[in-house]
N, C-alpha and C positions, 0 to 999 in steps of 0.2 A: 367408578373405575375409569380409569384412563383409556383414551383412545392410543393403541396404537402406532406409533409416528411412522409415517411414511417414506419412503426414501426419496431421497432427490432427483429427481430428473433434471439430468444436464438437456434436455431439449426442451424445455419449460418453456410456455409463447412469450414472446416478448412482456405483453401486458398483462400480469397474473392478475388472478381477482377481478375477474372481470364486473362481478355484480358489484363492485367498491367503489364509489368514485374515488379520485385520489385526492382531493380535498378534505373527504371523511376519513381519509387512512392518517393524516396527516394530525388531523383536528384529537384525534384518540392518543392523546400522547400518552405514554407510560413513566413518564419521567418529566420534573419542573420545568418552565420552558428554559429558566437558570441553567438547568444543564444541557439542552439542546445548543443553546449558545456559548458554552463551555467547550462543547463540542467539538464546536465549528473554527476553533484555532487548533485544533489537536495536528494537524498537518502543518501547520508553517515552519515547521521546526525544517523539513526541506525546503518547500514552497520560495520562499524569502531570500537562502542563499545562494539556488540556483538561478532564480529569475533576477536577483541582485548581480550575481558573477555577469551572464550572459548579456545584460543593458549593460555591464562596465566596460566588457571585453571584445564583444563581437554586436554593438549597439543594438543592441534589440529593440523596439520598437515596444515599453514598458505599458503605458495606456491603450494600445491596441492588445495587449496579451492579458489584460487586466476585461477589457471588454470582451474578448473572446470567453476567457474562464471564467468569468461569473453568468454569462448564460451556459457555457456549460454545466456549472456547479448546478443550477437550479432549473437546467433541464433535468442531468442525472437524479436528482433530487425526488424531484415529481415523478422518474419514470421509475425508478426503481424502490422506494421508499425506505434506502438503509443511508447512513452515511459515507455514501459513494464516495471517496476521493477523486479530486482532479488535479495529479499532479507531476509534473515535467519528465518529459523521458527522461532518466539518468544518463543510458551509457551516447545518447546524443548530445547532452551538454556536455558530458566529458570531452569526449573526441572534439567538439566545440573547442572548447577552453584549454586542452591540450597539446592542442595543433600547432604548427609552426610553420604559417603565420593562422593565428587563428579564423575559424569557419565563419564564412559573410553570415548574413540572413537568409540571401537566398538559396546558401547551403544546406543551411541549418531546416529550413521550410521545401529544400528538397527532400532530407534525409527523411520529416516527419512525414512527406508524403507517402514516399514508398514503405514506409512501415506501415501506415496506414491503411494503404491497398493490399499489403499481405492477409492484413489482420479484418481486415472488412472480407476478403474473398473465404478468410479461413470459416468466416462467422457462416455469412451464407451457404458452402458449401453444405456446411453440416461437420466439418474435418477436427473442428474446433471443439464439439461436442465425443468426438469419437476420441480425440488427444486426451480428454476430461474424466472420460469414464476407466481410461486402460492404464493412463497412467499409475503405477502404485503410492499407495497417501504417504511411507516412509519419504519416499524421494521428493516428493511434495514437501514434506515436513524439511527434510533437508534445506531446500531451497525459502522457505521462508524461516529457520532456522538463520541459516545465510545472512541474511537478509537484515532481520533482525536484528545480529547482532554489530554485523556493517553499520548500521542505522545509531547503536550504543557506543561502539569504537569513535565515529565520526562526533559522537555527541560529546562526548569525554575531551575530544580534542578542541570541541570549540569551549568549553567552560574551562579548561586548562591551559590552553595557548591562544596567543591573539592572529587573528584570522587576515589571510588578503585572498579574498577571492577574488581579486582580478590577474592576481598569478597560479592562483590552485595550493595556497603554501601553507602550511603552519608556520608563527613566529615565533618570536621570544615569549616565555611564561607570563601569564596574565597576573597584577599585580594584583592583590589585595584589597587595596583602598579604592576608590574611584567610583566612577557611575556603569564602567564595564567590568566591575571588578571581580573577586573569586568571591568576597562577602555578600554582593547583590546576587550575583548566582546563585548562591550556599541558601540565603534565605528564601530565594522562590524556589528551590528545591524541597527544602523543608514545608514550604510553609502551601505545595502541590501535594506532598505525602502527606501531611497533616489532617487535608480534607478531602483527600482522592482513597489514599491508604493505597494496599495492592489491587485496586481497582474493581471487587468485586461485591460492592458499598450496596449498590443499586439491587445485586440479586441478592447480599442480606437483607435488606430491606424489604422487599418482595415476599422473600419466603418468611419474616417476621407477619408480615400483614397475612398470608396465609394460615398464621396461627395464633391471631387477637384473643382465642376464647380459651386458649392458654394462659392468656397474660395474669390472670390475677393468681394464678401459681407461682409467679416469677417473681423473684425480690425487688424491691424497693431500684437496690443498685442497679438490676438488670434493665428496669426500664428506664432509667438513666439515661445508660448508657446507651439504650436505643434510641431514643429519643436524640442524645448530639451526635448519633451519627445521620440522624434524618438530617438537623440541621445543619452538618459538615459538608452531607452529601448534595446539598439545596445553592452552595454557596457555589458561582462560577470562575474556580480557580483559576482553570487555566486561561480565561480572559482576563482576566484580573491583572493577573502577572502579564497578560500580552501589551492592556494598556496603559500600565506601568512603564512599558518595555517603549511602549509611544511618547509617554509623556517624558521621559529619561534622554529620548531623542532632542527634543527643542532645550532640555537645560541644557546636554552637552554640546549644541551646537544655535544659538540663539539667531544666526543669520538667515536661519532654513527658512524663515516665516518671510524675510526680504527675495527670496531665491523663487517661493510658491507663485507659479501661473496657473491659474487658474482654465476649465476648458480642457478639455481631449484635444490631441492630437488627431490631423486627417487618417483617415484609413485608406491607402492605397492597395492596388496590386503589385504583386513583387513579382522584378521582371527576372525571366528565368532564361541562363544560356546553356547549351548542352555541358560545358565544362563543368557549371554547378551541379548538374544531375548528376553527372559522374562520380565528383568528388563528396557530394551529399551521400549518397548511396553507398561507394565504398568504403568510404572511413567511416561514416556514422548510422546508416540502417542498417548494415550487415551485423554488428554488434551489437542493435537495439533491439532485432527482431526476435530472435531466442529468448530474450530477458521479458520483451515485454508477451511474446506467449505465455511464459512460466509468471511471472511476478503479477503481469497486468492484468489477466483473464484466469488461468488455470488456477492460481494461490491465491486472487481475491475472490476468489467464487469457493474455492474452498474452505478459505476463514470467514465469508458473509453466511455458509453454511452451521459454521459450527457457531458465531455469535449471535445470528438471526436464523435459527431452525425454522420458526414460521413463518417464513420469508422466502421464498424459494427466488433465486436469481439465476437468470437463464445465461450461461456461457456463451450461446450464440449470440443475447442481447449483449452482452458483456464487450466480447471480439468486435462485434458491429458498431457500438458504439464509441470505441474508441479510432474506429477506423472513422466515421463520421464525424469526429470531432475533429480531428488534423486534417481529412478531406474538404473542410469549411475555411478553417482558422486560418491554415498554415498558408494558403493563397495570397491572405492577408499580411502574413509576415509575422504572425501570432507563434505564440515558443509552442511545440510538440509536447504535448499533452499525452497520459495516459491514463489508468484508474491501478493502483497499486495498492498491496496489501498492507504495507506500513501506514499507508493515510487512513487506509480503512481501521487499522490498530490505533493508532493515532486518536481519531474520532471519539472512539469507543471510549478510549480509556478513559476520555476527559467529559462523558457523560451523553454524546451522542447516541442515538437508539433509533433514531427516525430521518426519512429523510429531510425533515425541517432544519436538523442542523447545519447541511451542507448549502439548502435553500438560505440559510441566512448569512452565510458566508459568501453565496453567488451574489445577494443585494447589497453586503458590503463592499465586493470586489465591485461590484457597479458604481456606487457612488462614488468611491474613489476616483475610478476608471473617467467617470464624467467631468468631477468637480478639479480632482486635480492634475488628471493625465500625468503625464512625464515627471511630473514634480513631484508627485509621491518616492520617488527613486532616491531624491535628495534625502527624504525623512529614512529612507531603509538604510541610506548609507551610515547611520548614524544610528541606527538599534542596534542595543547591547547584543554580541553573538552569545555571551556567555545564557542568556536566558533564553535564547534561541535554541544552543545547543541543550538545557534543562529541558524545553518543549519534545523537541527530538529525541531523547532518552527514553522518556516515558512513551513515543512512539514503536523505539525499538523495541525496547523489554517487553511491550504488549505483544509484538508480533512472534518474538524469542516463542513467549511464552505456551502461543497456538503448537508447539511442537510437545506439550507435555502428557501427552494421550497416544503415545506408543506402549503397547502395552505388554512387548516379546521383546527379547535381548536381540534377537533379530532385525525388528523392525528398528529399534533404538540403532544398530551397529550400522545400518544401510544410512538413516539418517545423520550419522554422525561424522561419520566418511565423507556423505552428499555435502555435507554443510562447511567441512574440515577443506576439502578441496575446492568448492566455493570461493571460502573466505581466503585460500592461499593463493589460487588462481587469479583472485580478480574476476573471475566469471562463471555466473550464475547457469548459462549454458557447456560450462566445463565439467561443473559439478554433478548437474543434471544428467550429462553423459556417463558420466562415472556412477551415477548411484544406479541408473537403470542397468549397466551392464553390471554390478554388483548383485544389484536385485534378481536378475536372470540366471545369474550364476549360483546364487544359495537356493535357487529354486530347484536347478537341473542337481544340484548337489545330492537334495532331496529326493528325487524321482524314483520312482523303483525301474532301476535300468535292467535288474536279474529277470522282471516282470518281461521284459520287453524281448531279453537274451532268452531267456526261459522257454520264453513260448515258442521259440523259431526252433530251438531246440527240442524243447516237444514234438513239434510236428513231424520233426525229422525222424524223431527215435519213435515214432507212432507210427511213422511208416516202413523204418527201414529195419526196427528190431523189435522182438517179443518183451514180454513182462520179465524173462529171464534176460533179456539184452542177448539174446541169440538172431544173427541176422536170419530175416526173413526176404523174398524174393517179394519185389511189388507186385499188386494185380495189375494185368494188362487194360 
């Protein structure tokens, strides 16, 4: 008989499992290391065209942010053991990139400070855990609903139009033929569903091996057919298609290889004037801080919940560590980082389960960061967006999908509104606003208010009239 599943505690200590070293949590995989590695591209589908736009537009400083993220990546790795994402505050590079003139670096690594001091103070307080529990999960759903689907609109537009993110633009319709074309798209779309499927391969799998001593009931075809989904599900597409997506780079532009130096770039301090705080802070933390409480901490602890039940992820660890991470980085000039639930859908989909896969994405991001600093920039400039934006689809629709466990026409209406004005607003804290004052409002809808009138009036006609409503005189 099954134990019981316990509920979750948003104040979970930082380091669960204490009897585990995290070497042997790591070592027990559930899944081929092929898909751990599979994994660990599931986020570039953002990753690449924000940190691409930012080094074109407001010079980022590409091999320092490349060193900072990959020890992030395979800290969060090691300390929490899901495949954490580590990936760029959105509405900072926005405000970044759509500024006029656009935000320095030391703007940019102001903005991520002060987000970070919110979000670090929020952790330790305790305030973060209390936002975590009270919050209603419709609204929640809303917002990565939201989110979600942002993530698939955005994706659609890089496989269907040619991209310049150093303006923020869509262009003219992507042609056909070529090496960025709609055909090379079409095919690593297919040929990601072919071996991914609607992504839930790993827990057919699972529950097949749960019932081996059934198998000689099952036809001929039926074991077949398990059998090439074992080995569909073994195969790591979505790297596949990433380094594809690499090699596609040097044919369409043969000079990159004469361009590559070799070597990191120094790492300095970035020097700060009160002007940058100011304009860091108001055009880019004020607008990142709501997104990244709901997206970066509240939604990805709520979908590492429902993907890794036996996993318990503490939201104070969650808040602290993304305050820790731009508290470090961003001093250095490193792009503002944060942990969101599309990288964590991301991950998943593409066969992540442990935190190994994000670990191996940190030791990629290292080598690079070492061998070719700045010069990796030149090879991004030149990855097909259309397979980029394929990566990213399958990031969104996973996170879509986390909203399909409402299970009242209520909780579905709260969510759909939350999501509906989201996606019209542009902001994920507008929606936010509107779903809880919806949520509050079908609640009081419901209330027994006669309960409340009733009794005052009881009291009254208790004291001031008989059974027959003849007034009586009070006692003194």
């Amino acid at each position: 008989m099954e134990e019981e599943q316990q509920p979750t505690n948003p104040t979970t200590p930082l380091l669960h499992h204490p009897t585990t070293r995290w070497h042997h949590r790591l070592l027990r995989l559930k899944t081929p290391l092929s898909s751990e590695l599979a994994g660990s591209v599931g986020d570039l589908g953002t990753f690449i065209p924000i940190v691409l736009s930012l080094t074109l537009v407001s010079h980022l400083d590409l091999s320092t942010t490349l060193l900072f993220t990959s020890l992030y990546n395979i800290t969060t790795g090691l300390l929490f053991d899901i495949p954490m994402p580590v990936q760029p505050m959105k509405s900072i590079a926005a405000a970044a990139l759509s500024s006029s003139p656009p935000l320095t670096v030391p703007q940019i690594s102001a903005a991520g400070i002060s987000t970070a001091a919110v979000l670090f103070l929020l952790g330790a307080t305790g305030l973060m855990s209390f936002l975590y529990r009270f919050i209603p999960l419709p609204v929640v759903r809303g917002v990565q609903l939201s989110q979600g689907l942002s993530f698939a609109f955005t994706a659609v537009k890089y496989i269907q139009f040619n991209q310049d993110f150093a303006k923020g633009k869509s262009g003219s319709t992507r042609s056909w033929l070529g090496l960025d074309g709609l055909v090379i798209a079409s095919l690593s779309l297919l040929f990601l569903i072919f071996c991914t499927g609607s992504g839930d391969t790993q827990a057919s799998l699972r529950a097949s091996r749960d019932t081996e001593d059934m198998e000689q009931s099952q036809s001929q075809s039926q074991r077949r057919v398990r059998k090439r989904l074992r080995i569909l599900s073994s195969i790591p597409a979505a790297l596949m298609v990433f380094l594809i997506g690499i090699i596609v780079c040097f044919i369409r532009d043969p000079s990159i290889f004469n361009d590559l130096k070799l070597g990191p770039s120094k790492i300095q301090l970035v020097s700060f004037t009160w002007e940058d705080w100011k304009v860091g802070f108001v055009k880019a933390a004020i607008p990142q801080i709501p997104l990244s409480i709901l997206n970066s901490v509240i939604a990805v602890c709520k979908l590492s919940g429902d993907l890794f039940p036996e996993k318990e992820v503490s939201v104070t660890a969650v808040s602290m560590s993304v305050g820790v991470m731009n508290l470090v980085g961003c001093w250095f000039g490193a792009m503002p980082v944060c942990h969101g639930a599309g990288g964590l859908a991301g991950q998943y989909r593409f066969g992540g389960r442990s935190g190994l896969s994000v670990v191996f994405l940190g030791v990629g991001k290292l080598v690079l960061g070492l061998v070719l600093g700045n010069s990796f920039g030149r090879i991004l400039g030149q990855f097909p967006i259309g397979i980029l934006g394929v990566l990213l689809l399958f990031a969104g629709i996973e996170l879509a999908m986390a909203s399909r466990d409402m299970n009242t026409k209520e909780e579905s209406f709260v969510m759909l509104v939350c999501a509906a004005v989201s996606l019209t607003g542009s902001s994920a804290a507008f929606g936010f606003g509107c779903g809880i004052v919806l949520f509050l409002l079908l609640k009081m809808r419901q209330m027994e208010w006669t309960s409340c009138v009733g009794f005052s009036k009881c009291n009254s006609k208790s004291s001031l009239h008989d059974e027959a409503g003849q007034f009586q005189p009070l006692e003194a």
